[in-house]
C-alpha positions in Angstrom: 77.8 15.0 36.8 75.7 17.9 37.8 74.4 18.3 41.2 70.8 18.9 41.6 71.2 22.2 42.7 72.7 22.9 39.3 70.3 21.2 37.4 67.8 23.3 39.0 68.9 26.5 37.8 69.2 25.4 34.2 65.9 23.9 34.1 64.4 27.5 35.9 66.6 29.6 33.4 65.0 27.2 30.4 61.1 28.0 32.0 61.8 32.1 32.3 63.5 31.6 28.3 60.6 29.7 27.6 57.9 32.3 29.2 60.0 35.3 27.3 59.3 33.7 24.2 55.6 33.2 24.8 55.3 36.6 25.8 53.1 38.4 22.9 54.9 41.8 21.3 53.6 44.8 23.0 51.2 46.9 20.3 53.3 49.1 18.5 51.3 52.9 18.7 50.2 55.1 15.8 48.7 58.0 15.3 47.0 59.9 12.3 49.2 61.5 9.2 46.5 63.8 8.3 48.2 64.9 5.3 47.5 61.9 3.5 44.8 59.9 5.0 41.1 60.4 4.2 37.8 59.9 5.9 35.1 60.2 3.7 31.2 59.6 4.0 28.2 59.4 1.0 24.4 59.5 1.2 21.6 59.3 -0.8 19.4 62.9 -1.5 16.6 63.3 -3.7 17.5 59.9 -5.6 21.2 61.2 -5.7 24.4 59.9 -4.8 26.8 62.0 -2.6 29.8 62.4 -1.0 31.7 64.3 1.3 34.9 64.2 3.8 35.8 65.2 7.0 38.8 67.5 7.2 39.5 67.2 11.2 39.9 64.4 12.8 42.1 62.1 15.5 43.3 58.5 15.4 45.3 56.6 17.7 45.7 52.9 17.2 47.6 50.6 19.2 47.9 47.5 17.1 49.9 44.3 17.4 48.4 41.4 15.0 49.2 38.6 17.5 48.7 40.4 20.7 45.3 41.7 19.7 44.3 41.2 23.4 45.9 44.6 23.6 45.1 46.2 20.7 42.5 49.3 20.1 41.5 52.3 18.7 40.2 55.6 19.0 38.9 58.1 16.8 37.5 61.7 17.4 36.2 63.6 14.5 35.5 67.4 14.4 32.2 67.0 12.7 32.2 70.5 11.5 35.0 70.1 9.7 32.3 67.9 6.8 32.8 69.0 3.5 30.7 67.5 0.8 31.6 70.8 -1.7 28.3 72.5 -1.5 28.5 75.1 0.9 24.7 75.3 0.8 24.4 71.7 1.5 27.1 72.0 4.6 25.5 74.2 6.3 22.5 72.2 6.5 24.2 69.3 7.4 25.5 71.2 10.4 22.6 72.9 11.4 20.6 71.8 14.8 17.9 69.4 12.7 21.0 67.2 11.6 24.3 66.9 13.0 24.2 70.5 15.0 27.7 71.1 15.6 27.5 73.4 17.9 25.6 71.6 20.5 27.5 68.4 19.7 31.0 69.3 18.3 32.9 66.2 18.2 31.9 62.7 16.7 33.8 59.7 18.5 34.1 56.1 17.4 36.2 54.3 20.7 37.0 50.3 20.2 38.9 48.0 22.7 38.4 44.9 21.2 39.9 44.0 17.9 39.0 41.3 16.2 40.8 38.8 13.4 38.1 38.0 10.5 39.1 36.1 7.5 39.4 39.5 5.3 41.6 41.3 8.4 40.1 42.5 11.2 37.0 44.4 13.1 37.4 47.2 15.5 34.3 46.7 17.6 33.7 49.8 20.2 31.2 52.4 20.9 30.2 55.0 18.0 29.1 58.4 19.7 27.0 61.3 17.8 24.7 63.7 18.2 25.3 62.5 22.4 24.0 59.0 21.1 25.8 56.2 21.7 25.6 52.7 20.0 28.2 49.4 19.5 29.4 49.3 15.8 31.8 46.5 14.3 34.1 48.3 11.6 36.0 45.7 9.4 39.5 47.1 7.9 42.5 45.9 7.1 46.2 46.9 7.6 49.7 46.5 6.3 52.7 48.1 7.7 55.7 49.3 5.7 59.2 50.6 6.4 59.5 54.3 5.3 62.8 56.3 5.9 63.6 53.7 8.7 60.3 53.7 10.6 57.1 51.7 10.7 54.0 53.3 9.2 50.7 51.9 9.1 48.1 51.8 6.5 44.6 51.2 7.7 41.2 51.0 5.6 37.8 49.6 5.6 34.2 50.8 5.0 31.0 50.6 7.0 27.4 51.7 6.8 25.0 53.3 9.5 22.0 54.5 10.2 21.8 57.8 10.8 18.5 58.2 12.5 19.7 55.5 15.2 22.1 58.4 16.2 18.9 61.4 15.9 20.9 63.1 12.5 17.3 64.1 11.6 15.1 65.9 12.9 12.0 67.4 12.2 11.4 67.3 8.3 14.5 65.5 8.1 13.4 62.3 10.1 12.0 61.5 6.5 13.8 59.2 4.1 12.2 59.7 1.4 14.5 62.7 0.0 17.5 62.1 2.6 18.3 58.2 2.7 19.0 56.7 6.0 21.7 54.6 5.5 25.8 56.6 5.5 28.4 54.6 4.1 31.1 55.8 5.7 35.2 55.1 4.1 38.8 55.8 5.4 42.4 55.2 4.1 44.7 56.1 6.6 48.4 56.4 7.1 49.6 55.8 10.8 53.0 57.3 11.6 54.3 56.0 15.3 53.2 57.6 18.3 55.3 59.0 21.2 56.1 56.5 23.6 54.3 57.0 26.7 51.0 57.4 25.3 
């Protein structure tokens, strides 16, 4: 028969075992293979439909799908890094009436609160341009797979916004009629894991 004393211990040791279990995965960290991910935007000029990319740009996502408590994301862009293959055109686009890049360099979408939805998820943060700053939901979704022996991410979604909420148009440009205000804005990224220590 065991003594209480005994008993004790086994029924602590089955509570901490019990509490381990419960204990949701820490989020795994990624960051951005540039090489093959893209980041792409389109807009509507003079009743035409166009599209560019951003060729610079920073992603680090700490994701765990059942510990999304702890999950988040951030995202810097280099905004004069736009290419839309017009050379013409991009240097419009970075001049001081729209995205003026040299005033406002970098483009930053922060999110610490990631949501399940019944198509994946929604990274809901804080979308900074132009010095403007306003919350955004993005929806995406990701899948992991096992390449050469590690876990890589691949993370998509689409979203639209408003450019004029964030001032990208001023002067002549504050008009919709030739440049639309809505940017649809797409990404397919691969996510390669981060150093620990992050």
């Amino acid at each position: 028969m065991r003594t209480a004393p005994a008993l004790a211990a086994l029924a602590a040791a089955f509570l901490t075992r019990a509490a381990g279990a419960a204990e949701p995965a820490a989020p795994a960290h990624y960051v951005l293979d540039g090489a093959k991910s893209s980041l792409e935007f389109s807009f509507t000029q003079a009743g035409a439909q166009n599209h560019g990319r951003f060729r610079r740009y920073t992603v680090a996502l700490d994701f765990a799908p059942d510990n999304l408590a702890a999950s988040r994301l951030e995202v810097a862009i280099e905004v004069a890094s736009l290419d839309t293959g017009d050379d013409e055109r991009d240097g419009t686009l970075r001049d001081a009436d729209l995205f003026a890049v040299k005033k406002f360099p970098q483009a930053r979408f922060s999110a610490p609160q990631i949501l399940k939805t019944a198509a994946g998820y929604e990274a809901v943060g804080k979308l900074t341009i132009r010095d403007v700053t306003r919350e955004v939901r993005v929806p995406f979704t990701f899948r992991t797979a096992s390449e050469q022996g590690a876990s890589v991410g691949y993370m998509s979604g689409k979203t639209t916004i408003k450019r004029l909420d964030y001032g990208v148009g001023q002067g002549d440009w504050k008009a919709t009629d030739q440049v639309g205000n809505d940017v649809g804005v797409s990404f397919a990224l691969r996510l390669v894991p981060g150093p620990a220590g992050h």
